[in-house]
C-alpha positions in Angstrom: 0.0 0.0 0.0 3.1 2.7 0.9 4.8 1.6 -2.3 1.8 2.3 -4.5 0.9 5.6 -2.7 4.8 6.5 -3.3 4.9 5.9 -6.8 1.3 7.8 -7.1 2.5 10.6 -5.7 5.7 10.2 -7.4 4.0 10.3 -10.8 1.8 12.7 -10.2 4.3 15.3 -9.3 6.4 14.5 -12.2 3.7 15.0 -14.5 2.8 18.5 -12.8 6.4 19.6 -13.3 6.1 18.3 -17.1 2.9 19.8 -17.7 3.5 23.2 -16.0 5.3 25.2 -18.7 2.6 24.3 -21.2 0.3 25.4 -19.4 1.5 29.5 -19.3 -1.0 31.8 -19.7 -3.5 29.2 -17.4 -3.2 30.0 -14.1 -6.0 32.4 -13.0 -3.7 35.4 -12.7 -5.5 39.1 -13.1 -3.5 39.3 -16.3 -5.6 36.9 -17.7 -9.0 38.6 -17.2 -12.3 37.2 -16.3 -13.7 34.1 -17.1 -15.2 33.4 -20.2 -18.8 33.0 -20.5 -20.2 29.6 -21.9 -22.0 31.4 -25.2 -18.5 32.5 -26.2 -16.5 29.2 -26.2 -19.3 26.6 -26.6 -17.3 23.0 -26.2 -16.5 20.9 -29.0 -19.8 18.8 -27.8 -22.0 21.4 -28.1 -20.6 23.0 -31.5 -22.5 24.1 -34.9 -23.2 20.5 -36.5 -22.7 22.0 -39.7 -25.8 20.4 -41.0 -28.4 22.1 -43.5 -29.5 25.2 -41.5 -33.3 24.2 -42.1 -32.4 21.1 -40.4 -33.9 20.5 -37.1 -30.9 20.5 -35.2 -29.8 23.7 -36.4 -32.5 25.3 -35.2 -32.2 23.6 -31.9 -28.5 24.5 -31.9 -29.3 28.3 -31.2 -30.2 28.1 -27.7 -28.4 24.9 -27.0 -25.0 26.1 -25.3 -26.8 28.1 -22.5 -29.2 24.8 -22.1 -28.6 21.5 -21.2 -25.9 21.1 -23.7 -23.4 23.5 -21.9 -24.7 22.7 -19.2 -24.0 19.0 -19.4 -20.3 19.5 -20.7 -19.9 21.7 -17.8 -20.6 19.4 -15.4 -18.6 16.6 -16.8 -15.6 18.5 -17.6 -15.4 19.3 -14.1 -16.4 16.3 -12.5 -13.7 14.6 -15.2 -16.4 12.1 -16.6 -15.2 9.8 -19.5 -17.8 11.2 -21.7 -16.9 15.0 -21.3 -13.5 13.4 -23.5 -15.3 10.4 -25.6 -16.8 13.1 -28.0 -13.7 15.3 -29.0 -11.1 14.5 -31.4 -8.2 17.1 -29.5 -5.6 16.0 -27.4 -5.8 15.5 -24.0 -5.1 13.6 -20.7 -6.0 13.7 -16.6 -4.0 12.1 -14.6 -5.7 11.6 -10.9 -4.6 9.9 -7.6 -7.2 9.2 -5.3 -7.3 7.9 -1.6 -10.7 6.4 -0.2 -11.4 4.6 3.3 -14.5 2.6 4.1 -16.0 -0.1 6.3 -15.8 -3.0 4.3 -12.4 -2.5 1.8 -10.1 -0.2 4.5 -7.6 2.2 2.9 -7.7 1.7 -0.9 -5.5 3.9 -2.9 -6.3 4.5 -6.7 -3.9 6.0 -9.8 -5.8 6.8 -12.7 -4.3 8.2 -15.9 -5.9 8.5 -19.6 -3.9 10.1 -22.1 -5.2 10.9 -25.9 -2.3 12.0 -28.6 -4.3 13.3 -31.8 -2.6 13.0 -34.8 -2.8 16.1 -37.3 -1.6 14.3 -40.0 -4.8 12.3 -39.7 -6.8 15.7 -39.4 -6.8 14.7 -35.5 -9.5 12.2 -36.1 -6.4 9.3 -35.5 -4.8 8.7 -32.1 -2.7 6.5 -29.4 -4.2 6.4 -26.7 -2.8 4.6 -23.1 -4.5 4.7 -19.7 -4.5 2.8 -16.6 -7.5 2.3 -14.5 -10.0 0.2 -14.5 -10.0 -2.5 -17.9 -13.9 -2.2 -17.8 -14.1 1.3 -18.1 -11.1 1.7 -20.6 -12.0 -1.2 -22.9 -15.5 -1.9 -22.1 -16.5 1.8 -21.5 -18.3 0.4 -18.6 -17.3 2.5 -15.3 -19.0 0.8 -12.2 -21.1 3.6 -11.3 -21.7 4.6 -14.6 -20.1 8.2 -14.2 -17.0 9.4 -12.3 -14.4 7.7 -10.4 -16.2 6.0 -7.8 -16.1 4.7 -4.2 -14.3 1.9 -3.5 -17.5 -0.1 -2.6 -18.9 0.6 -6.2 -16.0 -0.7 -8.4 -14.8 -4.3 -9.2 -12.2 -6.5 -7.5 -9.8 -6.7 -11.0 -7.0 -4.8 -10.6 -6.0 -1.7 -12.4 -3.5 -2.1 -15.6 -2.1 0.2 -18.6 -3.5 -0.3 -21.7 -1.9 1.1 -24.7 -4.3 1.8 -28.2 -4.8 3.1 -31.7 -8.3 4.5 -32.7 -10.0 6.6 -34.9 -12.5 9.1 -34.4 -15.0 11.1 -36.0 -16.9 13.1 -33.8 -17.8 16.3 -36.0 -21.2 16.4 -35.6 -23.3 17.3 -32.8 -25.5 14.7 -32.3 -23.6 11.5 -33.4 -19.7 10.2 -33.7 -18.4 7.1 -34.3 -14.8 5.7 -33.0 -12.9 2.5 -33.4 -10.0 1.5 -31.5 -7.3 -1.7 -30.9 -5.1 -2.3 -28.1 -3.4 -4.6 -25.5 -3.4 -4.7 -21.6 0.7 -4.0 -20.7 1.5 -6.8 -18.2 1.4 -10.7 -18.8 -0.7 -11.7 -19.6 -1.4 -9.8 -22.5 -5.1 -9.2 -23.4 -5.5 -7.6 -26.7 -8.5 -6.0 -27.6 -10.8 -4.7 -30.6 -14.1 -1.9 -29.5 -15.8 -0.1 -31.6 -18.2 2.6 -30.2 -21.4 4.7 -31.9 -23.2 7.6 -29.9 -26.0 9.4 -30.8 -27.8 12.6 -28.6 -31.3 13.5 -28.8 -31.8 17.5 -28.0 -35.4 17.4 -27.4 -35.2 21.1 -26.4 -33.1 23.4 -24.2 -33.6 21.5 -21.2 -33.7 18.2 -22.4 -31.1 15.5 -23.9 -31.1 11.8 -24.2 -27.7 10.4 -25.1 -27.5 6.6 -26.6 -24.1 4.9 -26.9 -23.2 1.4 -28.1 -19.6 -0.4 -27.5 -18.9 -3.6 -29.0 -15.7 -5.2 -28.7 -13.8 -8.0 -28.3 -11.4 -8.8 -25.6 -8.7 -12.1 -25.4 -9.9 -12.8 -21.5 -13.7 -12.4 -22.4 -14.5 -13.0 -25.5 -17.6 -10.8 -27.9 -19.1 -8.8 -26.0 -21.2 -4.8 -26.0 -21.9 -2.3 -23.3 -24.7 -0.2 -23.7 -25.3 3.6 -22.0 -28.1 5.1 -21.5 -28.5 8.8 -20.3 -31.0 11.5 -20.2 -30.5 14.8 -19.3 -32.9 17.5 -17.8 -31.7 21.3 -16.7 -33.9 22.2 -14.2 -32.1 25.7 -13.8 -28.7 27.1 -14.6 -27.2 26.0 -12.6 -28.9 23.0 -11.7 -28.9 19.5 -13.5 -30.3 16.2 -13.1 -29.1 13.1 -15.0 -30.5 9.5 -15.0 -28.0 7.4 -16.1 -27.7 3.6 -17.4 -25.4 0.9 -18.4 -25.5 -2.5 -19.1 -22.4 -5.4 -20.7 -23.1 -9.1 -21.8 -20.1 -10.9 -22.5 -18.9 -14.2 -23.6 -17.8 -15.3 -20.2 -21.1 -14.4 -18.5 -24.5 -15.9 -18.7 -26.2 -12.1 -17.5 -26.5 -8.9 -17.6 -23.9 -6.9 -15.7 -26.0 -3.5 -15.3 -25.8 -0.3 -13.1 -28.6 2.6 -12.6 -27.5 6.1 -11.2 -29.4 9.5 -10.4 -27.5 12.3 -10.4 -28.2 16.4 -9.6 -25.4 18.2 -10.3 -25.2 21.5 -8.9 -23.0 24.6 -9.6 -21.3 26.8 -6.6 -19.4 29.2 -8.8 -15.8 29.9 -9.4 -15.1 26.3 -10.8 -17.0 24.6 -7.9 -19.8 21.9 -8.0 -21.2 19.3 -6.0 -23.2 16.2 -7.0 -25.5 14.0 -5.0 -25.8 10.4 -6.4 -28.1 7.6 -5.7 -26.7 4.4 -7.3 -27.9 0.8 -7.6 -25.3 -2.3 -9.7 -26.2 -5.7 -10.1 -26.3 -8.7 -12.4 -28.7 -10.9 -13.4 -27.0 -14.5 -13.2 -25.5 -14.0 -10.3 -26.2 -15.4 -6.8 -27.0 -12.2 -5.6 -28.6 -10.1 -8.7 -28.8 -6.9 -6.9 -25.0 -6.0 -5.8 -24.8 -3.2 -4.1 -26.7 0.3 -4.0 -26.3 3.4 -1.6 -25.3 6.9 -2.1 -22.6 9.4 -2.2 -22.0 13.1 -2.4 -19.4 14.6 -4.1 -17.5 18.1 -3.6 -14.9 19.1 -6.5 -13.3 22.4 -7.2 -10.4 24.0 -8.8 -6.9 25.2 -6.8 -4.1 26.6 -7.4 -4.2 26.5 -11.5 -7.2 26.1 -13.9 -5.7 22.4 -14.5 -5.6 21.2 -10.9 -8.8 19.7 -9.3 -9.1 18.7 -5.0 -12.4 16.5 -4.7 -13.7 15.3 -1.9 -16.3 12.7 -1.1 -18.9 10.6 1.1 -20.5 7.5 0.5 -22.9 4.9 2.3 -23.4 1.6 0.4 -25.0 -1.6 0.9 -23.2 -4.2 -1.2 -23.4 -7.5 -0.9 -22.0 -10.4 -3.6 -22.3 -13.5 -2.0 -25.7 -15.4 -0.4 -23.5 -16.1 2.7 -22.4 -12.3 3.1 -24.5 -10.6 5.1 -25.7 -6.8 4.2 -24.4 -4.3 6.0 -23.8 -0.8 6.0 -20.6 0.6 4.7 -20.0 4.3 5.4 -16.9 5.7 3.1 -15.2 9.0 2.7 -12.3 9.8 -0.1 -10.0 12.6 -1.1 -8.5 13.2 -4.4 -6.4 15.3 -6.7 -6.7 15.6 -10.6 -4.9 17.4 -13.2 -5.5 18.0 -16.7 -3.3 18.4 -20.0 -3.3 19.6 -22.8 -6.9 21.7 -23.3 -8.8 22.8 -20.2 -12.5 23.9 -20.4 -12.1 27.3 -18.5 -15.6 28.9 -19.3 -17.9 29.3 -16.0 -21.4 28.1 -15.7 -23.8 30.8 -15.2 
């Protein structure tokens, strides 16, 4: 446990010294001005789909920025969600190190790192890609809680590895991309892999989005095998969002569904600052014990120091239980963690 806190801490503070000199011209100083509002630099989700302007989506695209949109790219560029970063064809990376204690797992420390290198001679759309975390959520697309780095009660016993990967993408169009990718889990055994991933977003209006995303892929250890996501959207004001979020993975090596079910409200402090309160229910549906685990968590996350340098903090209570001879009991949890970005950093404020 000390070694792998060293070397997270070790990393991490390489990286910052790396990344710092880039980064001139980002850290907050008067010099710099005032933030930018969101109608001025709308993210690369929420851009002009370029489509005929008598198209329904155009239309839409007027007021979508300062609606659910902006709002929703807001929330998950700050919260570092996988899917602020699945639609953009830019370079970027985070690299996070995050310490949680509960009940039932003790002191578990966590490195996360996902790094995207876009390659202009490929008009950005090709890239290498290497991340260590969770295989599920960087193969499969399949985080545990089906959003942000979560508790350790939520996530799965496999251990983290690198991965290393070449895709493509094409995500030019507001409301659909499509991006293939291969790659191969670093450490023996090797596990190559082959995913393939289609998303589509329904804008029903300024206050309302339903995103649909499909992963199939292959993996060595597992065989064929999809995840599907799930997600609607509803701004309930500006600076309050709710999300109803869900995913589901067969696979070769199960007989189920593996499936998780979150509610989210996001809601925005100000000055780079946000907090989210989650309900969140897992399971699957061969297994001895279908339903998993479910509880709560609230989660605090703000910026310090530099534009590209997030402190979160975090509470959970869960329930989980796996086994019929494990009983269900309550497992309180709390978590700190630190996150950096590189390369772009969304800077505008949420009104």
């Amino acid at each position: 446990m000390y070694m792998r806190l060293t070397y997270g801490v070790c990393l991490l503070a390489v990286t910052l010294l790396l990344v710092q000199p880039c980064q001139a011209g980002e850290e907050g100083d008067p010099a710099a001005g005032p933030p930018v509002p969101p109608a001025e630099v709308p993210p690369v989700q929420c851009a002009q789909s370029g489509a005929d302007a008598d198209a329904w989506i155009d239309n839409v695209q007027r007021g979508v920025y300062s609606g659910v949109c902006g709002a929703a790219a807001w929330f998950d560029g700050l919260f570092g969600n996988p899917r602020y970063d699945q639609d953009s064809n830019e370079t970027y990376g985070r690299l996070g190190l995050y310490e949680t204690l509960d009940r039932r797992d003790n002191l578990d420390t966590r490195l996360k790192f996902r790094a995207r290198l876009a390659l202009p001679a490929f008009q950005n759309r090709a890239r290498i890609t290497l991340g260590r975390g969770d295989e599920q959520e960087l193969v499969e697309e399949r985080p545990a809680d089906s959003e942000n780095p979560q508790p350790a009660a939520f996530r799965s016993d496999t251990d983290d590895a690198w991965l290393l990967g070449l895709g493509y993408a094409k995500q030019d169009q507001l409301e659909q991309g499509f991006d293939f990718g291969i790659g191969v889990r670093l450490r023996f055994p090797v596990d190559p892999y082959v995913k393939a991933t289609y998303r589509h977003n329904f804008i029903f209006n300024e206050n309302n989005m339903l995103r649909f995303r499909e992963t199939p892929f292959w993996r060595d250890s597992r065989g064929f095998g999809a995840t599907t996501q799930l997600a609607f959207d509803h701004l309930v004001s500006p600076r309050l969002l709710l999300r109803w979020n869900n995913v589901g993975t067969v696979a070769e090596d199960t007989d189920g569904l593996d499936w998780g079910t979150g509610v989210t409200a996001y809601q925005s402090l100000g000055s780079r600052r946000a907090i989210s309160y989650t309900a969140l229910m897992r399971g699957e549906t061969a297994a001895d014990v279908e339903i998993q685990n479910y509880g709560a968590e609230v989660r605090y996350r703000q910026q310090v120091f530099r534009r590209w340098l997030f402190l979160e903090l975090q509470g959970s209570v869960t329930w989980p239980r796996e086994t019929r001879e494990e009983e269900r009991e309550i497992n309180p949890g709390i978590g700190v963690g630190f996150e950096m970005f590189f390369g772009p950093t969304p800077d505008s404020q949420l009104r």
